[in-house]
C-alpha positions as a LaTeX table, in Angstrom:
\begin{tabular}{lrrr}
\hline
Residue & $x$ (\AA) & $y$ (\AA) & $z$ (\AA) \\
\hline
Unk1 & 31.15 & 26.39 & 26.38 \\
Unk2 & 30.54 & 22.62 & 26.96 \\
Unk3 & 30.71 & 20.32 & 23.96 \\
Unk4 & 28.37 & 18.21 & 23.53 \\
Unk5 & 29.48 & 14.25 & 24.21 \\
Unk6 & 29.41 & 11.75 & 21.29 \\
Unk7 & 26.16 & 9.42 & 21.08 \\
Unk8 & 26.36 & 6.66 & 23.04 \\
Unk9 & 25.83 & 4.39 & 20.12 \\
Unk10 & 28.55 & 6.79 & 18.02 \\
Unk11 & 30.08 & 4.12 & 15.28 \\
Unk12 & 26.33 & 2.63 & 14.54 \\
Unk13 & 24.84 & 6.00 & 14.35 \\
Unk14 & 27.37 & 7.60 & 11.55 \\
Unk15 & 26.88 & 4.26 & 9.64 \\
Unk16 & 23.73 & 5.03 & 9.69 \\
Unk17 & 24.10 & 8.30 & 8.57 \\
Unk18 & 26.45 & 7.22 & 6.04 \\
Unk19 & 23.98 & 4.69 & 4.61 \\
Unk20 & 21.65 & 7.29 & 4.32 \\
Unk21 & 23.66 & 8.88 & 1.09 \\
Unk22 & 22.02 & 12.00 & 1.75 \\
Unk23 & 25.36 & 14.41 & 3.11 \\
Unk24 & 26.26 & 17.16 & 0.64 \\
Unk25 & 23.09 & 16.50 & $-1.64$ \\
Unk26 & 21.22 & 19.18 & $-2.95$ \\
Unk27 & 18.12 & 21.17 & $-1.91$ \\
Unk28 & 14.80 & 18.80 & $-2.10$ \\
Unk29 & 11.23 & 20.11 & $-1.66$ \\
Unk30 & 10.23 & 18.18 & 0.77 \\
Unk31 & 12.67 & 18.62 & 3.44 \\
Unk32 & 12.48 & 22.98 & 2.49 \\
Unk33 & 8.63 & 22.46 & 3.08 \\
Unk34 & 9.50 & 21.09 & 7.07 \\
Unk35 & 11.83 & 23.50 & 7.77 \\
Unk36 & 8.95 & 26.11 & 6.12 \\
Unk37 & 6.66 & 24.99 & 8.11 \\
Unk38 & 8.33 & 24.79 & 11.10 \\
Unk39 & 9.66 & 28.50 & 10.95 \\
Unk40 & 5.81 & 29.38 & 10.39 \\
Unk41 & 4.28 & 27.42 & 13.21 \\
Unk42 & 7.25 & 28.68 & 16.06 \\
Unk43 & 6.84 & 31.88 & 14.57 \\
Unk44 & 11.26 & 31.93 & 14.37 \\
Unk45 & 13.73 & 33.12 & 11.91 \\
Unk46 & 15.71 & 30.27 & 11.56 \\
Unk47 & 14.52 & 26.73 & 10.87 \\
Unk48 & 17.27 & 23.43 & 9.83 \\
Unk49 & 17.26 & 19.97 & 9.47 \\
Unk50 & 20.82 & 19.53 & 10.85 \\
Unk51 & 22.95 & 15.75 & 10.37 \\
Unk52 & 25.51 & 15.28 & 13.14 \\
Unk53 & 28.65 & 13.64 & 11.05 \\
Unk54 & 31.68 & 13.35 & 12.73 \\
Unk55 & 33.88 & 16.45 & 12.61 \\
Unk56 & 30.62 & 18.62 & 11.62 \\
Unk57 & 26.98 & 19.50 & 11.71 \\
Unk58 & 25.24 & 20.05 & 7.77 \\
Unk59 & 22.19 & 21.10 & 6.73 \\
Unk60 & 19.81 & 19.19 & 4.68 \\
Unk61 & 17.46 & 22.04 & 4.68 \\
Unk62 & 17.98 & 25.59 & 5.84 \\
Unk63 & 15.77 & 28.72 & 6.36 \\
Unk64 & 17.29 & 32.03 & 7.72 \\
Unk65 & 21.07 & 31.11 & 7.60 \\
Unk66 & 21.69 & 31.72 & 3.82 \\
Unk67 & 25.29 & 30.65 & 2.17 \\
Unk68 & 26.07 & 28.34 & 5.49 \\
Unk69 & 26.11 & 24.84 & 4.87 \\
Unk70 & 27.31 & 23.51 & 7.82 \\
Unk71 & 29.17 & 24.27 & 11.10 \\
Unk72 & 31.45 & 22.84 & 13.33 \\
Unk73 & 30.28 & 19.76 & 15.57 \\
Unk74 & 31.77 & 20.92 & 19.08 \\
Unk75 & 29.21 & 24.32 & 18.52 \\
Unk76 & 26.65 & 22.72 & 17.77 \\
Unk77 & 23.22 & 22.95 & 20.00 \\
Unk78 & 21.81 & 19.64 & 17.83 \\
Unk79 & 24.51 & 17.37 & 18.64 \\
Unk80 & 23.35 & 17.86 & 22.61 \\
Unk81 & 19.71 & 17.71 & 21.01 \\
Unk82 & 20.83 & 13.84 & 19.46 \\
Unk83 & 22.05 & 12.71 & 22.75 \\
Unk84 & 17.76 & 12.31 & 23.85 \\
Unk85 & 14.82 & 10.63 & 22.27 \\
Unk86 & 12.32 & 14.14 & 23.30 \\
Unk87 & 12.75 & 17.94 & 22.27 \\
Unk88 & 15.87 & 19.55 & 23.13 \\
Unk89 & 14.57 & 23.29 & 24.48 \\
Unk90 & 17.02 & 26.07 & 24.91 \\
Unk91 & 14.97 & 29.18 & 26.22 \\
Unk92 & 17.43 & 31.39 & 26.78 \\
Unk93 & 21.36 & 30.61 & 25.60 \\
Unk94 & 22.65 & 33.37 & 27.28 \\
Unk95 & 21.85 & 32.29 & 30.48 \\
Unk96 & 22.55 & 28.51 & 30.01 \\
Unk97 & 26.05 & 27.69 & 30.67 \\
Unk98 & 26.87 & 25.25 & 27.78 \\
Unk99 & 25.76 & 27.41 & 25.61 \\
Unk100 & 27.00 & 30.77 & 27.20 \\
Unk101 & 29.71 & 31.63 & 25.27 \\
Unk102 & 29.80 & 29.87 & 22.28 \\
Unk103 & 30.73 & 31.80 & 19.30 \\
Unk104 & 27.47 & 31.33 & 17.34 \\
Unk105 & 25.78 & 32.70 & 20.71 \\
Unk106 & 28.18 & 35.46 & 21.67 \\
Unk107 & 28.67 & 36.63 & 17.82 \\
Unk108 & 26.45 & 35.46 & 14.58 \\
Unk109 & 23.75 & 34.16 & 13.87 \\
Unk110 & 23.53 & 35.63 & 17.75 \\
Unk111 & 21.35 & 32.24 & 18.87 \\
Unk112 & 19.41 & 33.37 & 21.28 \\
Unk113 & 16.67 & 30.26 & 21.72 \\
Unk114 & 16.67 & 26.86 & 20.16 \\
Unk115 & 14.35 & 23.51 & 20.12 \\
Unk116 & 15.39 & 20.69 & 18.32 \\
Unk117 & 13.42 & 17.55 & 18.26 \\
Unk118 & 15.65 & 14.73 & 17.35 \\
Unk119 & 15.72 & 13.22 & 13.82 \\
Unk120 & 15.43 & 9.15 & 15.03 \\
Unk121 & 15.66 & 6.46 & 12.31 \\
Unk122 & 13.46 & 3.03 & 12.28 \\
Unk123 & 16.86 & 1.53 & 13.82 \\
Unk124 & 16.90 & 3.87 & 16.44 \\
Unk125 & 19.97 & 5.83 & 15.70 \\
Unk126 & 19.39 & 9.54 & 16.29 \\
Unk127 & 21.71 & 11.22 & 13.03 \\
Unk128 & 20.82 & 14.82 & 13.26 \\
Unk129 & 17.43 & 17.51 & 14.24 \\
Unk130 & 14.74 & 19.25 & 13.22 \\
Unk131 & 14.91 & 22.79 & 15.25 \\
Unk132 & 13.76 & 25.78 & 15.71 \\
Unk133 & 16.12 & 28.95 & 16.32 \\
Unk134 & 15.30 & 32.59 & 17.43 \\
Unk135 & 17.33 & 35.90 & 18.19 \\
Unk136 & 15.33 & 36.40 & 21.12 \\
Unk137 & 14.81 & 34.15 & 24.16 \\
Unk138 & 11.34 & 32.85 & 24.29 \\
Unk139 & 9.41 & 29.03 & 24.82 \\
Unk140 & 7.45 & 27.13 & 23.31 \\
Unk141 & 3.70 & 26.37 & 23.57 \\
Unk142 & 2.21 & 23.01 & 24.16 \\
Unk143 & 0.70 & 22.65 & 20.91 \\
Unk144 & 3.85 & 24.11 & 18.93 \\
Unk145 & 5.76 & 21.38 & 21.29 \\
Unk146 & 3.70 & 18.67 & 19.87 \\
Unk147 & 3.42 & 19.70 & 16.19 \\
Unk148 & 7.55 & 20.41 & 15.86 \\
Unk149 & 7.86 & 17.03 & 17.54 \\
Unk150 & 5.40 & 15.37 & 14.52 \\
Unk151 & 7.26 & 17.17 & 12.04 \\
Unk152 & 10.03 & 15.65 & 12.90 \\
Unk153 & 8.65 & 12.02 & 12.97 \\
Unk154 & 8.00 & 12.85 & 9.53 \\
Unk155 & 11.26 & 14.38 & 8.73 \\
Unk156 & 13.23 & 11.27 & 9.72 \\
Unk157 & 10.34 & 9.37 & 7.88 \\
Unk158 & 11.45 & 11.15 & 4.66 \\
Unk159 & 15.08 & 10.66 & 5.41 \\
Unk160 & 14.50 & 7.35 & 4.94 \\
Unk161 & 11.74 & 7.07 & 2.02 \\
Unk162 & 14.57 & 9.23 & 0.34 \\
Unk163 & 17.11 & 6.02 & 0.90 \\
Unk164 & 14.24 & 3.44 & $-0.06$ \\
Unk165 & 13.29 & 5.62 & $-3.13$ \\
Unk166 & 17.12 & 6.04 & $-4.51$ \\
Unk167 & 17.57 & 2.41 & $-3.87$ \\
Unk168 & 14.71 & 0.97 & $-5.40$ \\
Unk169 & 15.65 & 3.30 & $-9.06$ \\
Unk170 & 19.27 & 1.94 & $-8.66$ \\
Unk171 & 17.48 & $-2.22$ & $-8.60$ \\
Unk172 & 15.16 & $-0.63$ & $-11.30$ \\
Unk173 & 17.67 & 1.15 & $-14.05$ \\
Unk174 & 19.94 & $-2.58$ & $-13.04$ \\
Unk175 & 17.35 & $-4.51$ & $-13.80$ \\
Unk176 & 16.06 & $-2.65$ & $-17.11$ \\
Unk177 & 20.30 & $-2.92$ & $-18.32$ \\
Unk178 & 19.88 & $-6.95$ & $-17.50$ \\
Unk179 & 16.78 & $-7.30$ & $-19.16$ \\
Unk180 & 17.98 & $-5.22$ & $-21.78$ \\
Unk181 & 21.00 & $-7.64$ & $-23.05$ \\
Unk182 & 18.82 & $-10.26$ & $-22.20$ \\
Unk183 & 18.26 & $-13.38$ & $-25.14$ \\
Unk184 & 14.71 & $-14.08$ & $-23.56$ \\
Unk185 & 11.51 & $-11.41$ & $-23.28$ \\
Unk186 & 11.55 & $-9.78$ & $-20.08$ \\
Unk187 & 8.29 & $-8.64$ & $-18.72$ \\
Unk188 & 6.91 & $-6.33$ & $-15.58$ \\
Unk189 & 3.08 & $-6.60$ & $-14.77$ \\
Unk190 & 0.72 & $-5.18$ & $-12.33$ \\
Unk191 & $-1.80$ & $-7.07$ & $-10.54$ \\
Unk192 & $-4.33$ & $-7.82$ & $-13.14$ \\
Unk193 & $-1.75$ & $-8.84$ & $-15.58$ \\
Unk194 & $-1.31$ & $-5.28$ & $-17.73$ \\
Unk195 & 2.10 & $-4.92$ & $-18.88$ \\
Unk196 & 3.82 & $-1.94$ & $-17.41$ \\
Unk197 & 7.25 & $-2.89$ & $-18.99$ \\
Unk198 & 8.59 & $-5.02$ & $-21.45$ \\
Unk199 & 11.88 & $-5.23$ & $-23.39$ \\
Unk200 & 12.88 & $-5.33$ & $-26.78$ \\
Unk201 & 13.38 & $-9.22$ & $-27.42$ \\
Unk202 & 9.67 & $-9.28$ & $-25.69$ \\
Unk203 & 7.99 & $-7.08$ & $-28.47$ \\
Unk204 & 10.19 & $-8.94$ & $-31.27$ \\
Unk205 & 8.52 & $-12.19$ & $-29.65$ \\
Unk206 & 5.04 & $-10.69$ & $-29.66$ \\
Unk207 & 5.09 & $-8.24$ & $-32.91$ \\
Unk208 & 4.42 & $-5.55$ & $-30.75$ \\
Unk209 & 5.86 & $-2.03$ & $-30.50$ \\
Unk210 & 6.78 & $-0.06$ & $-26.89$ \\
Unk211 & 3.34 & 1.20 & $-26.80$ \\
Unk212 & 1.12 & $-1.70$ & $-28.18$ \\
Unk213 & 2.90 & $-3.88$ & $-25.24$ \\
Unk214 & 1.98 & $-1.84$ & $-22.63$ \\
Unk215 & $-1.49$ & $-2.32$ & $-20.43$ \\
Unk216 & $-3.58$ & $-5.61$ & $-22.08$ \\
Unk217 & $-1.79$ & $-5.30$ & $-25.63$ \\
Unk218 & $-0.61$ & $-8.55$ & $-25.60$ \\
Unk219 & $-4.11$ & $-10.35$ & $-24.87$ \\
Unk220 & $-4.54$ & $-9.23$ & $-28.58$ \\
Unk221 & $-1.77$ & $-11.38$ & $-30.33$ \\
Unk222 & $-3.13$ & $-14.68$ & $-28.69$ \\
Unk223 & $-4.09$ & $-17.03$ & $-30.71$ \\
Unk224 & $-8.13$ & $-17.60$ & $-30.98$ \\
Unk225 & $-8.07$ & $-20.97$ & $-29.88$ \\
Unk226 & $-6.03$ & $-20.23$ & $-27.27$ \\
Unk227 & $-6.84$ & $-17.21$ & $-25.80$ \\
Unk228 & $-9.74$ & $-18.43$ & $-23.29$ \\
Unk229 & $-7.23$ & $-21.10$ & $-22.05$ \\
Unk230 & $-3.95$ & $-18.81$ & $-21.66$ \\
Unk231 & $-6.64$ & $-16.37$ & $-19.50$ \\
Unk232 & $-7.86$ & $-18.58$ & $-16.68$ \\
Unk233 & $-4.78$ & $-20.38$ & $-16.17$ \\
Unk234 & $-3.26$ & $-16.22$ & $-15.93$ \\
Unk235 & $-6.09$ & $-15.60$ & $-13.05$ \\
Unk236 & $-6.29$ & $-19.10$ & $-11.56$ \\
Unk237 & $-2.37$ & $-18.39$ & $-10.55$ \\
Unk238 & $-3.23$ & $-14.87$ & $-9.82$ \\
Unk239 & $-5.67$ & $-16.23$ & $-7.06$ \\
Unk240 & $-3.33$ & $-19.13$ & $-5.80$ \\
Unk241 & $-0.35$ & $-16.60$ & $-5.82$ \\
Unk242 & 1.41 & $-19.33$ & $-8.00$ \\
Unk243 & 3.90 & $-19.39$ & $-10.51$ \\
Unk244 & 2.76 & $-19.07$ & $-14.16$ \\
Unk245 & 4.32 & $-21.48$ & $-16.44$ \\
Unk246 & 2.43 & $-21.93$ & $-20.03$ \\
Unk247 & 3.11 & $-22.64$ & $-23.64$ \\
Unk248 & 0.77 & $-21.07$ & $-26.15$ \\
Unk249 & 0.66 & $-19.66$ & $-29.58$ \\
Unk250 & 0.90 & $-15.90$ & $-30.67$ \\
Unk251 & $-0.63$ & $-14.55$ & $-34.02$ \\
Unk252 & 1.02 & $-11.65$ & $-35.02$ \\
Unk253 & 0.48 & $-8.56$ & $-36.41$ \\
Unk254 & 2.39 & $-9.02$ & $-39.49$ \\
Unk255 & 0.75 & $-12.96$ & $-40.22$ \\
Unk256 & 3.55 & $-14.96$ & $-38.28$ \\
Unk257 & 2.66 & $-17.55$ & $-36.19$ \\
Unk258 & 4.97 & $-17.91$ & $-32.74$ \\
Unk259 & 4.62 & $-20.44$ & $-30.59$ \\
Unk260 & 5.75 & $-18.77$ & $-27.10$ \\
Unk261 & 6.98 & $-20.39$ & $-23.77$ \\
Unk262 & 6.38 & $-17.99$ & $-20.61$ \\
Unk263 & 6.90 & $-18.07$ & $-17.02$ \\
Unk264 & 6.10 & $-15.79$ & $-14.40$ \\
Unk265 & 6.54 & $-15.60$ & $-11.17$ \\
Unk266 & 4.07 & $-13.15$ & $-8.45$ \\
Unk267 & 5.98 & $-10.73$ & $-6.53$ \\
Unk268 & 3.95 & $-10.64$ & $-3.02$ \\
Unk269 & 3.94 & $-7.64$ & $-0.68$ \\
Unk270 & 4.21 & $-8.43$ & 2.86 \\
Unk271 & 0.69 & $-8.68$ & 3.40 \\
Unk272 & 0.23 & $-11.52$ & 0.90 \\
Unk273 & $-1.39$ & $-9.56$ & $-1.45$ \\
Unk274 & $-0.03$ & $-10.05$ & $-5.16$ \\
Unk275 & 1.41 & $-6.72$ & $-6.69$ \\
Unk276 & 2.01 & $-7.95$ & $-10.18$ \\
Unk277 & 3.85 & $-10.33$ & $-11.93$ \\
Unk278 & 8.03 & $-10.30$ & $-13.38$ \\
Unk279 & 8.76 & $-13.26$ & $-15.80$ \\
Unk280 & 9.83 & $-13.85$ & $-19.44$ \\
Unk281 & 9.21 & $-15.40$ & $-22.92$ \\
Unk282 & 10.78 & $-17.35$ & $-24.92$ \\
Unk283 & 10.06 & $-17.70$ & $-28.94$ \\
Unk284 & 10.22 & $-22.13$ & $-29.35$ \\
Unk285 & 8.82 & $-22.33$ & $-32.40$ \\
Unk286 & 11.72 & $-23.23$ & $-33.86$ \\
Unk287 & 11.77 & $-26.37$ & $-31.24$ \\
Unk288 & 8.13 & $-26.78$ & $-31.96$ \\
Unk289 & 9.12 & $-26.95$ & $-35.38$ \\
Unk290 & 11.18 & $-29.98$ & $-35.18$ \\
Unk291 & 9.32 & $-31.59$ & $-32.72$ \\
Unk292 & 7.13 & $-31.50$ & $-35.59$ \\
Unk293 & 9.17 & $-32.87$ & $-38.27$ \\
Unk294 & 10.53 & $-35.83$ & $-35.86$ \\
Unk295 & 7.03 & $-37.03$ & $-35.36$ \\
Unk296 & 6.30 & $-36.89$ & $-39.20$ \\
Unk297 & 9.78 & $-39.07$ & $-39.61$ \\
Unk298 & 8.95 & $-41.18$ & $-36.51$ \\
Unk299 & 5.56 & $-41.66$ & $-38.04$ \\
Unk300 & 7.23 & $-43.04$ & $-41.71$ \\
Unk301 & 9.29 & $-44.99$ & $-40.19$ \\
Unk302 & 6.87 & $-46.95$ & $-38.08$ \\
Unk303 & 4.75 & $-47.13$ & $-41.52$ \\
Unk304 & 7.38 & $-48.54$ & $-43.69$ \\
Unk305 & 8.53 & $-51.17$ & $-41.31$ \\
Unk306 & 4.81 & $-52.09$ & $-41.08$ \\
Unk307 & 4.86 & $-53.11$ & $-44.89$ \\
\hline
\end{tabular}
């Protein structure tokens, strides 16, 4: 039996794999469905998406080797598969003198054939397979070539969307437990300004509850004579992709009149488009308020040293 080598880019590649957070995590759905489908379209018993860590191979998804989680690196046909960027094709094991007499060959689950198509990542690091495994020798068509080697494209793809997905609901429940303690109103919009998350302090500000917040809610508690204003100068910096940076007054529900201070700023995909808006508001009408009364005193003084 010949063991297969380590990667050529070893250290990187299990960083990568590490990064990926995905070893000893449960089943998923959309992994199982690759591995369904490629046991259906190679016609085989046995279908895996296999991660080459260090001491051992493990399975992400599995069909036809139930209970086994994972298996010892140096027998492993997808840590020779990792070593290439095409499909790894074993027709017949028995024959094949790596692969001759090694014990998952010579005893259970009696491997016969195997095709692997390497799993590669964005950064190029090849952590683990997509194959194919059979009792009996036997190849592959052209076409079943070419679709195993797609599924695997998108198995690596989901590897990945898995990472981005876990991330981006670790920066999101964060983010909610900031703007949470947070003395100001916290806001999310999409792209034409509806509200698709706010905070409490927000809906104090506004006199709003959860519900009433979300989508154009808010539009409603601006004051008359200010509503017309607050809306172009919302879609003027829309257009520009600028900053949003207003004062304006808010009639609530319950009678009270708020004057509110908000900023926003556009969060911009990479193709420049605007995807919505995060910013916050803050309740000044107590400044307001003074401002008010020091203009009235200003005002009496500057009358009574005019008599």
């Amino acid at each position: 039996m010949q063991s297969a080598p380590d990667r050529p880019d070893e250290s990187a590649t299990l960083a990568a794999l590490q990064a990926l957070q995905v070893l000893d995590s449960g089943p998923e759905a959309q992994f199982d469905a690759l591995v369904e489908a490629a046991s259906l379209l190679c016609g085989v018993p046995i279908s895996l998406i296999s991660l080459i860590d260090s001491e051992r191979q493990w399975f992400k998804a599995n069909i036809g080797l139930p209970g086994v989680t994972e298996t010892p690196r140096e027998l492993a046909f997808c840590a020779h598969a990792v070593l290439g960027d095409e499909l790894f094709e074993v027709p017949d094991a028995t024959v094949d003198a790596r692969f001759a007499d090694n014990p998952l060959v010579a005893g259970q689950p009696d491997i016969r054939f195997y095709a692997g198509v390497p799993l590669r990542l964005r950064s190029g690091h090849r952590v683990g397979t997509l194959c194919v495994i059979d009792r009996a020798p036997r190849t592959l068509t052209r076409v079943q070539r070419e679709v195993l080697q797609h599924l695997g494209v998108a198995a690596a793809a989901a590897l990945e969307g898995r990472h981005a997905m876990r991330a981006l609901a670790g920066s999101e429940a964060k983010f909610r437990g900031l703007s949470e303690g947070s003395p100001l109103g916290v806001f999310h919009t999409d792209d034409s300004g509806a509200c698709t998350y706010v905070n409490d302090r927000w809906q104090s500000i506004f006199g709003l509850s959860q519900t009433q917040s979300l989508g154009a809610g808010w539009v409603s508690t601006l004051h008359p004579q200010d509503r017309d204003t607050v809306a172009r100068a919302w879609q003027e910096c829309a257009a520009a992709k600028h900053d949003f940076d207003m004062e304006f007054r808010v009639l609530r529900q319950d009678g009270a009149l708020r004057f509110v201070h908000s900023r926003a700023r556009p969060l911009v995909a990479g193709d420049q488009v605007v995807t919505g808006y995060v910013g916050s508001a803050e309740d000044v009408t107590e400044r307001k308020q003074h401002e008010h009364l020091l203009r009235k005193s200003e005002a009496s003084l500057n009358r009574a040293g005019q008599l």
